[in-house]
C-alpha positions in Angstrom: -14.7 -3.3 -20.9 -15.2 -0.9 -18.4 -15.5 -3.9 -15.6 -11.9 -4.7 -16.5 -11.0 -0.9 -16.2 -12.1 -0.7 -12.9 -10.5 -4.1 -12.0 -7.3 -2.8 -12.9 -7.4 -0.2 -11.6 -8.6 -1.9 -8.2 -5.1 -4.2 -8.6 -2.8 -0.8 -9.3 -4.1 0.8 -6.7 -3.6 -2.0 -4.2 -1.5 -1.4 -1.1 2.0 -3.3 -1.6 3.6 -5.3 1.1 7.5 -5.5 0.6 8.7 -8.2 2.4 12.4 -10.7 2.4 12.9 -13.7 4.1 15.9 -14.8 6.0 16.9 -18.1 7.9 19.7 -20.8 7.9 20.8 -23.1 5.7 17.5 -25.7 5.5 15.1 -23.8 7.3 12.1 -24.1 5.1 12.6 -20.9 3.5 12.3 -21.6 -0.2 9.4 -24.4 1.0 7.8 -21.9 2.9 7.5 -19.3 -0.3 6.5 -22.4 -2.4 3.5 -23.2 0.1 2.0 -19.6 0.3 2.5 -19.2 -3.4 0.0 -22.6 -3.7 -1.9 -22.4 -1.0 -2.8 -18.7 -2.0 -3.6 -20.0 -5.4 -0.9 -18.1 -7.2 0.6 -20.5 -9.2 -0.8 -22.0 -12.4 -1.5 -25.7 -13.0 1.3 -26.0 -15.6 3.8 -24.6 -12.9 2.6 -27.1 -10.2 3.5 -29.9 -12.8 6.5 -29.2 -13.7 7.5 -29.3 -10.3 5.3 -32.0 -9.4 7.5 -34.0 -12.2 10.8 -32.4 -10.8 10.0 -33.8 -7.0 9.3 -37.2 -8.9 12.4 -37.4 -10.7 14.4 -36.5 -7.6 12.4 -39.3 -5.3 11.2 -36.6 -3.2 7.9 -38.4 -1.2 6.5 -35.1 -1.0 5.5 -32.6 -3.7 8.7 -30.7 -3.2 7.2 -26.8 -2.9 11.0 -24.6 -2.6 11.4 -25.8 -6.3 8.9 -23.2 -7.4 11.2 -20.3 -5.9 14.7 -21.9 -6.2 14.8 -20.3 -9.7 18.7 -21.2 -10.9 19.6 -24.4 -11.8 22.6 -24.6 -9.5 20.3 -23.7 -6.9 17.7 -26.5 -7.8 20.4 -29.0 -8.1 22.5 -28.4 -4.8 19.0 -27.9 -2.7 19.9 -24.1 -2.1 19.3 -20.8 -2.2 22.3 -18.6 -3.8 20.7 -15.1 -5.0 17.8 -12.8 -4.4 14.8 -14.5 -5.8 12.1 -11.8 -6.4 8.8 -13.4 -6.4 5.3 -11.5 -6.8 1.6 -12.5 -5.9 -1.5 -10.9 -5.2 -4.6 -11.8 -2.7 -7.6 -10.1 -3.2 -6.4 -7.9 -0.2 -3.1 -6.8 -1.3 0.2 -7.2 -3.6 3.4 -9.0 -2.5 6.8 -8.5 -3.3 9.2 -11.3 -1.6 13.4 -10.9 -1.7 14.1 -14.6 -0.9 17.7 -14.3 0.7 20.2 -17.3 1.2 21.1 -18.8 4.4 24.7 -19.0 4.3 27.0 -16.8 5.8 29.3 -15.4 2.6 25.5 -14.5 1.6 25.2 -11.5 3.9 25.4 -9.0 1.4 22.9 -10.5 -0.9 20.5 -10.4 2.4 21.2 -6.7 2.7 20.3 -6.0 -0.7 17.0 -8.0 -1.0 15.9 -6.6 2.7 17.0 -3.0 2.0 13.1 -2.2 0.4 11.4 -4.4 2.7 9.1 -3.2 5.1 8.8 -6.9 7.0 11.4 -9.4 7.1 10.5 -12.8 7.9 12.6 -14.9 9.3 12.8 -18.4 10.0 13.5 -20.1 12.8 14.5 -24.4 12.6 12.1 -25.8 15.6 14.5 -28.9 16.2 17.3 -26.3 16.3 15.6 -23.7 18.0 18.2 -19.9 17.7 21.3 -20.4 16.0 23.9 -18.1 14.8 22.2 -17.1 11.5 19.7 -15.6 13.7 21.3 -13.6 15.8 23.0 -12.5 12.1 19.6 -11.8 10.6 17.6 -10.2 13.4 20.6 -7.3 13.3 20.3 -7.2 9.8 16.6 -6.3 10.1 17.2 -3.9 12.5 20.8 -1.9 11.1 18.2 -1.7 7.9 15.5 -0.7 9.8 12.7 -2.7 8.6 9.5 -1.9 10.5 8.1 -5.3 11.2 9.9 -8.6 12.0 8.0 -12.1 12.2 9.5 -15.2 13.7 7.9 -18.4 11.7 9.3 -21.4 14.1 8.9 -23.9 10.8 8.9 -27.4 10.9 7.0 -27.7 14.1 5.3 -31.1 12.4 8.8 -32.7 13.6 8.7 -31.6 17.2 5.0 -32.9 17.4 3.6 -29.8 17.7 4.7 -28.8 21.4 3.7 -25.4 22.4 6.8 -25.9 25.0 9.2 -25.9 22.5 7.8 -22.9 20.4 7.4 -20.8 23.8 11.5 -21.5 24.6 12.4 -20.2 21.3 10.4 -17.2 21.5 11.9 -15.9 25.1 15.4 -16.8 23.8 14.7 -14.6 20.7 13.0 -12.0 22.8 16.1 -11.6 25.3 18.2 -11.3 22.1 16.2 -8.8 20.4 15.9 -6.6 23.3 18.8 -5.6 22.5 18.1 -4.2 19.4 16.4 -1.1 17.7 12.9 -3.6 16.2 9.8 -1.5 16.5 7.6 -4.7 15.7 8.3 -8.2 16.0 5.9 -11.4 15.9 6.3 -15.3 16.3 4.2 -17.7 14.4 4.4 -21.7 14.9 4.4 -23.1 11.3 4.8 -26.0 9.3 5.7 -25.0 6.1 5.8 -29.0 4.4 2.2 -29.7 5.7 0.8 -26.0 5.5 0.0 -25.9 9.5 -0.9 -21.6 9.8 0.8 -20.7 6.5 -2.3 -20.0 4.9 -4.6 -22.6 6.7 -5.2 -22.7 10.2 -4.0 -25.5 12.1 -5.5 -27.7 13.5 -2.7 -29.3 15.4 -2.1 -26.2 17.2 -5.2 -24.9 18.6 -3.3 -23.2 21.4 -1.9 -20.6 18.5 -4.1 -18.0 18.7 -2.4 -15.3 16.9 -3.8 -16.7 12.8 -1.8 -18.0 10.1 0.6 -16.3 8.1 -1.2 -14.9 5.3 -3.7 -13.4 7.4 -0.7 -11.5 9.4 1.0 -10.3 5.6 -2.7 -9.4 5.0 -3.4 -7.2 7.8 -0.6 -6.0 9.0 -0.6 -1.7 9.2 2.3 -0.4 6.8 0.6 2.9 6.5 2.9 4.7 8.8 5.6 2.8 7.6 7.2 5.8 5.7 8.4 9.3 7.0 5.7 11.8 6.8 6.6 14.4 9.2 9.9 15.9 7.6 9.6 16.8 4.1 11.8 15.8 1.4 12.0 16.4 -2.3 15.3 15.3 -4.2 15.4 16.5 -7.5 15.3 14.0 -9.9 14.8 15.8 -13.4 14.1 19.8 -14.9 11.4 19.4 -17.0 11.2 21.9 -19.5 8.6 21.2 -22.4 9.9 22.5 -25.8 6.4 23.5 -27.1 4.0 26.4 -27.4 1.1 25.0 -25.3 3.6 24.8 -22.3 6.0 27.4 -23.2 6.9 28.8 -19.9 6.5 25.6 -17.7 9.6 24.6 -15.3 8.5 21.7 -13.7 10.6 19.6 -11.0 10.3 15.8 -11.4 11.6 13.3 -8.6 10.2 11.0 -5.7 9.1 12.5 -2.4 11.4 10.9 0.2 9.5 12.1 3.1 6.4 14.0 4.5 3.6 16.1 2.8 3.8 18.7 -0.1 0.8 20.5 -1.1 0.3 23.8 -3.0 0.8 27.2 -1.0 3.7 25.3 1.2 6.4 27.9 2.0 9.9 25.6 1.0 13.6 25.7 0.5 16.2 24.9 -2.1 18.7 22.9 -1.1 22.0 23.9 -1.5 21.4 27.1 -2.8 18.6 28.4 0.3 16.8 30.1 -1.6 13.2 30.3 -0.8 9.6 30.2 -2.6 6.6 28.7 -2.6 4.9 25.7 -4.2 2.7 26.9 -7.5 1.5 23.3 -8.2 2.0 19.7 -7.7 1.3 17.5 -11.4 1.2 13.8 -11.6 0.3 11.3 -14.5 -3.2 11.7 -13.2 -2.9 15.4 -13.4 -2.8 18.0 -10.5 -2.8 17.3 -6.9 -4.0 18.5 -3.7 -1.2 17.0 -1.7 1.5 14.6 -2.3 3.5 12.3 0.1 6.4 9.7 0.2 6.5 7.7 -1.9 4.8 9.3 -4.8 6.5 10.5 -8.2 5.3 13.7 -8.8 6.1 17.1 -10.5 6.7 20.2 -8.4 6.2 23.9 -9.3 7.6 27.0 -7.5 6.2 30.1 -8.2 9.7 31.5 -8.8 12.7 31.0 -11.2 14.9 29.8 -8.9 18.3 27.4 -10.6 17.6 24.2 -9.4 19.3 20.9 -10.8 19.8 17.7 -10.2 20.9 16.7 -7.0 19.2 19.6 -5.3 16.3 19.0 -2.8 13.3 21.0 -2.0 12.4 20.9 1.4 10.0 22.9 4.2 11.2 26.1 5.1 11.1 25.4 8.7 12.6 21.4 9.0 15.9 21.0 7.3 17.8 17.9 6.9 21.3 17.8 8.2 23.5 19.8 5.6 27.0 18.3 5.9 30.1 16.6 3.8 31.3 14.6 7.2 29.5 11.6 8.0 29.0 8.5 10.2 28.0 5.3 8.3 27.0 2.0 9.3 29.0 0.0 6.0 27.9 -3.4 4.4 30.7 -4.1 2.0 29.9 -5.9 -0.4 33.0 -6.5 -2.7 36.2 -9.4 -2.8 38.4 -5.9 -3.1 38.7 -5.1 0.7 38.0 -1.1 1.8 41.1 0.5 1.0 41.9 2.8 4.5 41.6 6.8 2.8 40.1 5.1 -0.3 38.5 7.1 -2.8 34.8 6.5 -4.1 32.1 7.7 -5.6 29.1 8.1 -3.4 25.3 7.9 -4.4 23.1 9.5 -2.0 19.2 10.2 -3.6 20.1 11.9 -6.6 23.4 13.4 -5.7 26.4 12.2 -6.6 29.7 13.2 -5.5 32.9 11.9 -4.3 34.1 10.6 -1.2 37.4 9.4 0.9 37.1 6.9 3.9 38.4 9.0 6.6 38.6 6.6 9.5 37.1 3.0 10.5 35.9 3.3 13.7 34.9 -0.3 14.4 34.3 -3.8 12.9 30.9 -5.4 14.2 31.3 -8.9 15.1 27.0 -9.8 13.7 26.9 -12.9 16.1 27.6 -11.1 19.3 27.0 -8.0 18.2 30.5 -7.2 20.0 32.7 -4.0 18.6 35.6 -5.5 16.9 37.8 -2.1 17.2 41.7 -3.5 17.0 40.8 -5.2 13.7 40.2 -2.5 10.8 40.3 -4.7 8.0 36.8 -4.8 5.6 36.0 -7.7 3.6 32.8 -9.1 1.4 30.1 -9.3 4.4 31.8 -7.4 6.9 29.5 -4.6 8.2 31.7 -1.8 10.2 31.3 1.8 11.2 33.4 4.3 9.4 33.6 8.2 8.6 33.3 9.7 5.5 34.5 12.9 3.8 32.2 13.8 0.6 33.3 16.4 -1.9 29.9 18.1 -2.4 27.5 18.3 1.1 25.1 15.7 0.9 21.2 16.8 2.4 20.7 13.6 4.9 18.7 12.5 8.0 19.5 9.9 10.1 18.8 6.1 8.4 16.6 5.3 11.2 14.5 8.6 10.8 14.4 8.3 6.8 15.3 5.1 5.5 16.0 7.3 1.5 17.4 10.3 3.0 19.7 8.0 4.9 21.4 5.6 2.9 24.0 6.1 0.6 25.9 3.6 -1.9 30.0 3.6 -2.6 30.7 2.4 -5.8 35.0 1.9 -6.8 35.4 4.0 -10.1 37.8 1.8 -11.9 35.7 -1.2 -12.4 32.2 1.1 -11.4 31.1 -2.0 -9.1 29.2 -1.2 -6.1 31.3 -2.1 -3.7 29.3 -0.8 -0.5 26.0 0.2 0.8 25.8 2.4 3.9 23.2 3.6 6.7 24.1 7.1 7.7 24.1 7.0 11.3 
C-alpha cells in the first residue's frame, strides 16, 4: 500500500506544463495532439479502436489520429476543431494540460480563453503553405497573453520531402515577424505529425534537426521562473473563522498567492485599508509552512485584528501594486452584443469585484498587421482594442506583462451575466 502512496504522491507532486495549440484551418493540430497522445502511450487500447474503426468507416488510408481530440460530433464530422478541447497526459517526467484551439478566424476568442493559463503555446505552421495570416494572428495572441514560451512545429514536412531549405525560410520569415513583438522564448521544430517524424520519435529523415523532438522539448523545458516571484501578492479569497473550542480565536486568511514569497515574520500591508502587521503563520492542507509562493493555496495569519474581507490583498510593506480605479486595458471581446461606448459592466479583477464604465476606445488592433485601427471604434466578437476604464471601487493591479493574475481582469454585461470581455491591464 504504501508503494502506491508514494506513487501518488510522486504523480501530485509532478511539475505541470500548461500548454494550447494554435494554427490554421488543416494544420495538423488535432493530428498532432492525437500522435503525442499515442506515441506517449497515453491512450488505451479500447480508445485506439474506436478510432481505428472511425478512420475505417470514413476510408481514411491512415489511422486517422485528430479523431482522438476532435471530441464533438460536429467537430468529427465536418473534419474540425470548434471549441477548447482540454486534454491531459502524464510522462514519467511531468503532467500535461493541452487547450486545443480552432483555426478559424470567428474562433479568436475561444483561442484567448484556452491560451490565457498556458505557459507555452504551440503553434503550427503548414510547410507547403509556409506563414499565413492565422499566424501572424496567433503569434500576437501569445504575446498580448504573455505566454512565456512559443514553439513553431512546421508540420507536414513528409509532403515537402523533408527539405531543410524550406523549414529554414519559414523560420526567418517568422523571426522578422516576431521581432516585433514582446515573446521572451520562441523555438521551431520540423515535424510530421501523420508519420510521427520528432513528435516523440526522432527522425530519421531529418538528421540535420538537431534541436530533439517534441516531447523531449515539453519535457525539459524550464517553467520554474515562469511565475512572478519578486512582488508579493495575496488576494483575499475567504475569512476563515472556525466556530469551535479547539480553534476558538483563529482568523485565518484563505486565497491563492498571485505573486512572490510569503513567509512568517514578513512585515505586510492591507490593501485598501493600509494598515500594517506582520505575518503570525502561514497553514496549508499539509499543515504550516516556512514559506509560500505563487501559485500555492494557502492560509495566512497576521498577528493583529486587522478587518480584512474579501477583495482585500495582503501585500509587502515595501512593493505595492498600482492602487487605482482608471485603467488602460488591452480588450478581447468576446460577445455578438458589440461594446456599448460608456457602457456599464461588472468587472472581476482576482477577487474583487466592482463596477465599471468604458470611458474611451482608444484604438482597434488590426491582428494581421498589427496596424492601430483608431477611426474605427466599433467592438465586435474577436475584436481585440485598447480602451480605458473607470471602476467604482480601486482595483490593486500590476501591469499584465509583470503579473499575468494581478493583471487581467474580466467584464461581464449584468443583464444576461455573460462574460462578454477579458482584458490585459496595460
Amino acid at each position: 500500500m504504501s508503494d502506491n502512496n508514494t506513487e501518488a504522491k510522486g504523480y501530485l507532486d509532478m511539475e505541470l506544463l500548461r500548454f494550447s495549440t494554435a494554427g490554421s484551418v488543416d494544420d495538423g493540430k488535432s493530428t498532432l495532439i492525437g500522435r503525442l497522445l499515442y506515441d506517449s502511450k497515453s491512450i488505451f487500447e479500447d480508445q485506439y479502436e474506436a478510432i481505428e474503426e472511425s478512420s475505417r468507416r470514413k476510408g481514411d488510408e491512415n489511422v486517422n489520429l485528430a479523431l482522438l481530440t476532435d471530441g464533438l460530433r460536429a467537430e468529427r464530422e465536418q473534419g474540425i476543431t470548434i471549441d477548447v478541447a482540454y486534454r491531459y497526459f502524464a510522462t514519467p517526467k511531468r503532467k500535461f494540460i493541452i487547450a486545443d484551439t480552432p483555426g478559424h478566424i470567428q474562433y479568436t476568442r475561444n483561442m484567448v480563453t484556452g491560451a490565457s493559463t498556458a505557459n507555452l503555446a504551440l503553434i503550427l505552421v503548414d510547410a507547403r503553405n509556409g506563414v499565413v495570416e492565422q499566424t501572424f494572428r496567433h503569434t500576437f495572441i501569445a504575446s498580448l497573453l504573455g505566454i512565456p514560451h512559443v514553439v513553431f512545429c512546421i508540420n507536414k514536412m513528409d509532403l515537402v520531402d523533408y527539405s531543410q531549405d524550406v523549414y529554414n525560410k519559414i523560420k526567418a520569415d517568422i523571426e522578422s515577424f516576431s521581432a516585433k513583438l514582446d515573446v521572451k522564448d520562441i523555438r521551431f521544430i520540423p515535424i510530421s505529425a501523420l508519420k510521427g517524424d520528432n513528435v516523440v520519435n526522432e527522425s530519421e529523415n531529418m538528421a540535420w534537426h538537431k534541436g530533439g523532438t517534441l516531447l523531449y522539448m515539453l519535457e525539459n523545458i524550464h517553467i520554474g521562473s515562469d511565475h512572478n516571484h519578486i512582488d508579493c501578492r495575496f488576494p483575499v479569497q475567504y475569512v476563515i473563522r472556525p466556530q469551535s473550542d479547539k480553534f476558538h480565536d483563529y482568523r485565518g486568511y484563505a486565497g491563492r498567492i498571485a505573486g512572490g514569497v510569503f513567509k512568517p515574520g514578513d512585515d505586510v500591508t492591507v490593501l485598501p485599508s493600509g494598515f500594517t502587521s506582520k505575518i503570525k503563520s502561514i497553514d496549508s492542507y499539509e499543515g504550516e509552512l516556512k514559506e509560500a509562493f505563487a501559485p500555492m493555496s494557502v492560509t495566512i495569519q497576521l498577528e493583529d485584528d486587522i478587518d480584512i474581507s474579501r477583495g482585500d490583498m495582503i501585500v509587502r510593506e515595501n512593493n505595492k501594486p498600482n492602487i487605482g480605479q482608471d485603467v488602460d486595458v488591452m480588450l478581447c471581446w468576446m460577445n455578438d452584443k458589440p461594446l456599448v461606448p460608456n457602457g456599464k459592466y461588472a468587472i472581476k479583477h482576482t477577487t474583487n469585484d466592482a463596477r465599471c464604465m468604458v470611458k474611451n476606445v482608444q484604438y482597434k488592433v488590426n491582428v494581421n498587421t498589427l496596424h492601430r485601427i483608431e477611426d474605427d471604434k466599433n467592438i465586435k466578437m474577436n475584436d481585440i482594442a485598447r480602451v480605458t476604464l473607470r471602476t467604482t471601487r480601486p482595483l490593486f493591479f500590476d501591469r499584465y506583462s509583470r503579473n499575468r493574475i494581478t493583471g487581467s481582469v474580466i467584464l461581464i454585461d449584468e443583464a444576461t451575466n455573460e462574460t462578454v470581455a477579458a482584458g490585459m491591464i496595460i
